[in-house]
C-alpha positions in Angstrom: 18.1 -15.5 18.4 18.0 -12.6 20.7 21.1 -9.9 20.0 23.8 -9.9 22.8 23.2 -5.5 22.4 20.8 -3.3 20.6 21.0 -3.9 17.1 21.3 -0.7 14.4 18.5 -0.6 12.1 20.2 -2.3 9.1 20.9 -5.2 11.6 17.5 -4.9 12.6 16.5 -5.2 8.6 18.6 -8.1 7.5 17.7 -10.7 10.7 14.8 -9.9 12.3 11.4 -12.0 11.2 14.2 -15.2 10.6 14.7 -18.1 12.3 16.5 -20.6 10.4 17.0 -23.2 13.0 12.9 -23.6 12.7 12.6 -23.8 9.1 15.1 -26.5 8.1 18.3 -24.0 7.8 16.6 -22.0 5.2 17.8 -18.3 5.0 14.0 -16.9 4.6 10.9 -18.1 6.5 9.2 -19.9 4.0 6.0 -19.3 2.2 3.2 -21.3 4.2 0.4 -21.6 2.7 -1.9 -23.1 5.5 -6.0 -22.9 6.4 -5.9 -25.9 8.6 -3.3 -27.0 11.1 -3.7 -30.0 12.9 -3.6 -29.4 16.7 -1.5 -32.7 18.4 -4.1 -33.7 20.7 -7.2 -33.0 22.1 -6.2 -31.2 25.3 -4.7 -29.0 22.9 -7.2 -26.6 22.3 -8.2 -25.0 25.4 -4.4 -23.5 25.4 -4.3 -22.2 22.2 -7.8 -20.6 22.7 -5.9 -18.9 25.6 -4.0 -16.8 23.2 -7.1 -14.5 23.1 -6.4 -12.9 26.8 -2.7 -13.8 26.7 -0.8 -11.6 23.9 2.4 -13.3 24.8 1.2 -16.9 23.5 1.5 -16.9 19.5 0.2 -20.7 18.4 -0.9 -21.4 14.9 -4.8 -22.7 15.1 -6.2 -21.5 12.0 -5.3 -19.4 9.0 -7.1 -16.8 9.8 -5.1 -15.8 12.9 -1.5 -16.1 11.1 1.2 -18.8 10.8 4.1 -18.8 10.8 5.1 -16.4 7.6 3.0 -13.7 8.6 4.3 -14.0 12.1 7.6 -13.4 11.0 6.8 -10.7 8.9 5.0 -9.0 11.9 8.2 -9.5 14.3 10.4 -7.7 11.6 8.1 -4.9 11.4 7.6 -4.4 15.7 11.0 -4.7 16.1 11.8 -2.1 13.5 8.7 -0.2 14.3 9.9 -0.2 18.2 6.3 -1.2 19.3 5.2 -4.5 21.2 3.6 -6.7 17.9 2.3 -5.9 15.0 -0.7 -7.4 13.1 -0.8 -8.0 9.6 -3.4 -6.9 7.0 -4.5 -7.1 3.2 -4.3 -3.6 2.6 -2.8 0.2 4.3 -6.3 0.7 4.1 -7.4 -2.3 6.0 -4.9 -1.3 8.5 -6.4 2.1 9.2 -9.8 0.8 9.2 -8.8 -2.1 11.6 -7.4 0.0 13.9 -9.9 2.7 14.1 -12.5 0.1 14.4 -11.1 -1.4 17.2 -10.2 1.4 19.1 -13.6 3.7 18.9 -16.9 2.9 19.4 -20.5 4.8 19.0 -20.2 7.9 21.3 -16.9 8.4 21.1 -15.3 11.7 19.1 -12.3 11.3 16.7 -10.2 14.1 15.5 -8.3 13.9 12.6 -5.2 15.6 10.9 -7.0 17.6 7.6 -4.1 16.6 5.1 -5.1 12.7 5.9 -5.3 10.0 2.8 -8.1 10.9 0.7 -9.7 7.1 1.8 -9.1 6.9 5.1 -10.8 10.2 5.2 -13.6 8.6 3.5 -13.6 6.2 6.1 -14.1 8.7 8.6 -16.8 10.8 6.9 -19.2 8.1 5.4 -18.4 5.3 8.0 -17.9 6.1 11.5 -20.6 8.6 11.6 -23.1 5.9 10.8 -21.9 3.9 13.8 -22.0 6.7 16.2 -18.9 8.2 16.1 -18.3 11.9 15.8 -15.8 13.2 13.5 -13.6 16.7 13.5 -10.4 17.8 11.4 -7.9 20.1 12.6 -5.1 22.2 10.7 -2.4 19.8 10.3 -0.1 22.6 11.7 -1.8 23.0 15.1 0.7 21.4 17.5 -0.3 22.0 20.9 -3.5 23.9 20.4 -4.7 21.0 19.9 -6.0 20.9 23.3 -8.6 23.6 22.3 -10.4 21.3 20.1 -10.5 18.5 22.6 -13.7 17.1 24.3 -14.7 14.8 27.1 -15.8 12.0 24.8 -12.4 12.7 22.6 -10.9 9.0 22.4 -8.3 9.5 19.6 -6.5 11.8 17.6 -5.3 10.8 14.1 -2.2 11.7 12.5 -0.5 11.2 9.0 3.1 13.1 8.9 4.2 14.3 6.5 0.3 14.2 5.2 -0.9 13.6 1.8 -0.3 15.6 -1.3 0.3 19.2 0.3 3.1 17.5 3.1 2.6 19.2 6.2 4.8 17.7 9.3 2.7 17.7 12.2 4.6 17.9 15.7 3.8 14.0 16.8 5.2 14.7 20.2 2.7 17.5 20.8 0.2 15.5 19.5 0.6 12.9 21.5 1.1 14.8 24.7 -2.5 16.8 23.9 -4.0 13.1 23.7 -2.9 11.7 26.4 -3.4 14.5 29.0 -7.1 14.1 28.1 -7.2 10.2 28.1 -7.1 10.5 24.3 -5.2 7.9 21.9 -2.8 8.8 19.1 -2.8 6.3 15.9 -0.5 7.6 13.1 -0.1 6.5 9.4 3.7 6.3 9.2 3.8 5.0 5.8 5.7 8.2 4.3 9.2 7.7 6.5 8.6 4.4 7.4 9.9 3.3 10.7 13.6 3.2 9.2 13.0 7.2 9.2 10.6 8.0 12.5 10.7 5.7 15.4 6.8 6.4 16.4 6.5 4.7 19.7 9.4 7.3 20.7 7.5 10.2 20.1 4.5 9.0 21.5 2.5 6.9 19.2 0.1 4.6 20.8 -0.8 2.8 17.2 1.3 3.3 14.2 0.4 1.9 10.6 1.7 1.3 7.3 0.7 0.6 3.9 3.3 -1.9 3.5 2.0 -2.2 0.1 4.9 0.9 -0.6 8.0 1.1 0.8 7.9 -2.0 2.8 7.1 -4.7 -0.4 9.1 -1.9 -2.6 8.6 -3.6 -6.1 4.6 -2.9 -6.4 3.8 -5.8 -6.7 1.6 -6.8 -3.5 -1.0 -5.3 -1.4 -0.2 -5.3 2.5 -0.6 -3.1 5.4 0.7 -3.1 9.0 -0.8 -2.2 12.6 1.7 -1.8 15.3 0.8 -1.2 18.9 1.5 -0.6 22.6 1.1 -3.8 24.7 -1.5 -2.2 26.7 -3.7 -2.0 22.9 -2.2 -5.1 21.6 -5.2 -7.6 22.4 -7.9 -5.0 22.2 -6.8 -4.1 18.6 -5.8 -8.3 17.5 -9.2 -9.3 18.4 -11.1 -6.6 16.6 -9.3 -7.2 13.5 -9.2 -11.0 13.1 -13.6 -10.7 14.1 -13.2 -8.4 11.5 -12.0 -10.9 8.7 -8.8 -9.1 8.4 -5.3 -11.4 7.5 -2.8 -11.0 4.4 -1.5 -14.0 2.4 1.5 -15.7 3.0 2.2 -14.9 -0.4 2.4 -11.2 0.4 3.5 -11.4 4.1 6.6 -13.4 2.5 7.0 -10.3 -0.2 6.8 -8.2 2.9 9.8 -9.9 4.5 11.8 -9.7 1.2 11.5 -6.1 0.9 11.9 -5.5 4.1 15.5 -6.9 3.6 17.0 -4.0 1.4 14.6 -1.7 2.5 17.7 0.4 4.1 19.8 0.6 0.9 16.5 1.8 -1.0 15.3 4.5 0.9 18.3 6.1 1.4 18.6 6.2 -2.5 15.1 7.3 -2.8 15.8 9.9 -0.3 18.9 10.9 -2.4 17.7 11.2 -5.6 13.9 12.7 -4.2 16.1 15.4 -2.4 18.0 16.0 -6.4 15.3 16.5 -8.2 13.2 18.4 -5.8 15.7 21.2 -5.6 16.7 21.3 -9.3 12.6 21.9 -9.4 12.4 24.4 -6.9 14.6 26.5 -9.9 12.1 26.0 -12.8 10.8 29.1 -13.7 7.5 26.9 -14.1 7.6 25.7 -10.6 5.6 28.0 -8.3 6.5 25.7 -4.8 8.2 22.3 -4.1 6.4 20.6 -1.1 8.9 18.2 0.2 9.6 18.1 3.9 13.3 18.2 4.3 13.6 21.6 2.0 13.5 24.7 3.8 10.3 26.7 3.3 7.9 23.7 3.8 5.8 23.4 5.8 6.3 22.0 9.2 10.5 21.5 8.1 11.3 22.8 11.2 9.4 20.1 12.9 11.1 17.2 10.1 14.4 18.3 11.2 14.1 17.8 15.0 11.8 14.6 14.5 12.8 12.5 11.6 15.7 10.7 10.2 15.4 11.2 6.7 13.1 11.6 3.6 11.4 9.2 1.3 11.0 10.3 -2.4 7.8 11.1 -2.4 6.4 15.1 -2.6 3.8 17.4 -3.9 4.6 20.4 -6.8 2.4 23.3 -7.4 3.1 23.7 -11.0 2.7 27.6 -12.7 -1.2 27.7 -14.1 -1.5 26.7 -17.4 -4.3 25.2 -19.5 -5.3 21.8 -19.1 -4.3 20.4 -22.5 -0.5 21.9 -22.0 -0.4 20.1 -18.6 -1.6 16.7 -20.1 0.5 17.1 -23.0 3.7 17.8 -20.3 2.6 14.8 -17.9 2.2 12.6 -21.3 5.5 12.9 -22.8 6.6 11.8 -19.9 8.8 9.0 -20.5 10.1 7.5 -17.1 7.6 9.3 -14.8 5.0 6.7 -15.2 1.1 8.2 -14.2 -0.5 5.6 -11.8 -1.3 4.8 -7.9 0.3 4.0 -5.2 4.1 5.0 -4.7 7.3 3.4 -2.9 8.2 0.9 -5.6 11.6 1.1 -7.3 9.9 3.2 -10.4 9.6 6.6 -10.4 5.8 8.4 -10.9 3.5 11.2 -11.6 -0.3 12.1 -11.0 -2.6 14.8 -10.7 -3.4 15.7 -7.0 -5.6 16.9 -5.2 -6.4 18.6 -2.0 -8.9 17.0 -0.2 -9.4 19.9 3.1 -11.9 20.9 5.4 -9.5 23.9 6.2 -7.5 24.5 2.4 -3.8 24.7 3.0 -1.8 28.1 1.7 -0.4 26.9 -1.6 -0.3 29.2 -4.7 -3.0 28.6 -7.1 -1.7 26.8 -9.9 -1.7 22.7 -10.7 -0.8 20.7 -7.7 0.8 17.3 -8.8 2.7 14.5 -6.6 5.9 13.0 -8.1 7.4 9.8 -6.3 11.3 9.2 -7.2 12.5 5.9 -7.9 15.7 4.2 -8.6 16.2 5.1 -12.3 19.6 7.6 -12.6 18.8 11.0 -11.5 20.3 12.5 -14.3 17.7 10.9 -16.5 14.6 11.4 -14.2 15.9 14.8 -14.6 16.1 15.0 -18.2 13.1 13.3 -19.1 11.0 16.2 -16.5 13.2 19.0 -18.6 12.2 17.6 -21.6 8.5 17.7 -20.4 8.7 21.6 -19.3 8.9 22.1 -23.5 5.5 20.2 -23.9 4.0 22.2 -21.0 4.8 25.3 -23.0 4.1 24.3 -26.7 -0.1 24.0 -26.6 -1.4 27.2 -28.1 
């Protein structure tokens, strides 16, 4: 069903990715669970081998290459995302990888954002250089000096805004400009605002991905990731990743599309209660810095005000220094701050972080931790971090 105008994003949240009339008047595209589909004839098979140099044909031939729940979980994220098609994956890693690996090859020089995902930039120091590829960071902040750092053999510049742990907003637009003026690519993780909160393919983005694993699935219970491209890269980047192996479940696609489905009502309250208890932090004498993006003072806010549409509830603290047994005794007695990976479900958590920089950022010295926000009532999340602060003072 094609809408008669442009649909808002909510609109875009509830209907796209479902097709009812196709799946027996059900609300939600089924789970299919499918290796083999039997092909009606044997003249078949020459046109669905055609899909490989026509991105426009999508037929089911093998589970490998989709069906039709991950196809409909794909179609909810490109419209969303703004881009031509996505491609599903098993992971936000997979994604990154996936992409990368289809888009460079040996020769080629990448140059990456220094405040990156501490495994993607594993991927980029202990993999691509073993397959030719040269790899160089830049200050997250560098905008359109950029340009300096480019060379002939530059074919993509990656970006992760706001990035990991220490939260610098790059300027995307910049970015991409730099890129493109020297026939360069720009592939941005986007998992942070998801495309509900930055449209990528408007500011310039040639590739955006996701760890749909967070704030796509939202309950933390399933592992999925998301490439979304330009139809110029579409085919390039599908064939890459399905020689590569790389599909997600049904299972997970179909956890994708229900999350996808109040994802709208969720960030907004994960923005709203993030937003809460980063500013009654920024007042705790044992705060030294609050690193979240839309609070003046951070940095690149400038550039999150004129680019984004919101906040998630995810941001770094530079806590006061203090020995290591009074800051495990504070993150311990946690009570609703749970310590573990990952981020974007509905429960609110704590860890340790660290910053992984070839250029270190200009924080205070003191512990840097991440918190993600959840759902719970702000007044308790609140509460349970005051109630913390007395542990963080009480080991002699």
């Amino acid at each position: 069903m094609e809408p008669l105008k442009p649909w808002r994003d909510d609109t875009r949240l509830t209907h796209s990715g479902r097709d009812p009339a196709n799946h027996a008047g059900t609300v939600n595209t089924p789970v299919y669970r499918s290796s083999t589909f039997i092909w009606p004839n044997s003249q078949t098979l020459p046109r669905y081998l055609e899909q490989a140099a026509d991105p426009q044909l999508r037929e089911h031939i093998y589970g490998r290459n989709g069906n039709p729940t991950t196809a409909a979980f794909e179609d909810a994220v490109a419209a969303l995302e703004g881009g031509f098609r996505s491609l599903v994956m098993p992971s936000g890693l997979a994604a990154i990888a996936g992409a990368i690996l289809a888009l460079v090859q040996s020769g080629d020089h990448v140059l990456v954002t220094d405040n990156c995902y501490g495994h993607a930039r594993q991927l980029f120091d202990q993999v691509l250089p073993g397959m030719g590829v040269h790899v160089s960071y830049f200050v997250p902040l560098l905008g359109a000096d950029l340009a300096a750092l480019m060379r002939p053999n530059t074919r993509l510049v990656y970006a992760e805004a706001p990035g990991s742990n220490t939260f610098e907003v790059q300027d995307i637009p910049a970015l991409a400009r730099v890129a493109h003026a020297h026939g360069a690519l720009l592939v941005m993780d986007n998992t942070w605002a998801t495309p509900l909160f930055f449209k990528p393919f408007v500011h310039g983005v040639d590739v955006s991905l996701q760890a749909a694993t967070k704030y796509l699935v939202g309950h933390s219970d399933a592992m999925l990731g998301v490439i979304t491209t330009t139809e110029a890269l579409y085919s390039q980047v599908r064939e890459r990743v399905r020689l590569l192996g790389y599909i997600a479940g049904a299972d997970d696609a179909y956890l994708g599309l229900r999350g996808l489905r109040t994802l709208g009502v969720r960030l907004r309250q994960h923005q709203q209660s993030g937003l809460a208890v980063a500013r009654w932090l920024s007042a705790r004498p044992q705060v030294l810095k609050v690193l979240h993006p839309a609070l003046p003072g951070s940095p690149g806010h400038a550039l999150f005000e004129r680019d984004f549409l919101g906040a998630s509830g995810l941001f770094g603290v530079v806590l006061q220094p203090v020995p290591d047994a009074a800051l495990h005794a504070f993150l311990d007695s946690l009570q609703l701050f749970a310590q573990g990976a990952s981020w974007g479900g509905f429960e609110s958590l704590i860890r340790i972080a660290h910053a992984q920089r070839t250029f270190p950022p200009a924080l205070p010295r003191g512990h840097l931790l991440r918190l993600h926000v959840g759902l719970e009532a702000v007044d308790d999340l609140i509460a349970d971090l005051d109630q913390g602060f007395t542990h963080l003072h009480s080991q002699p």
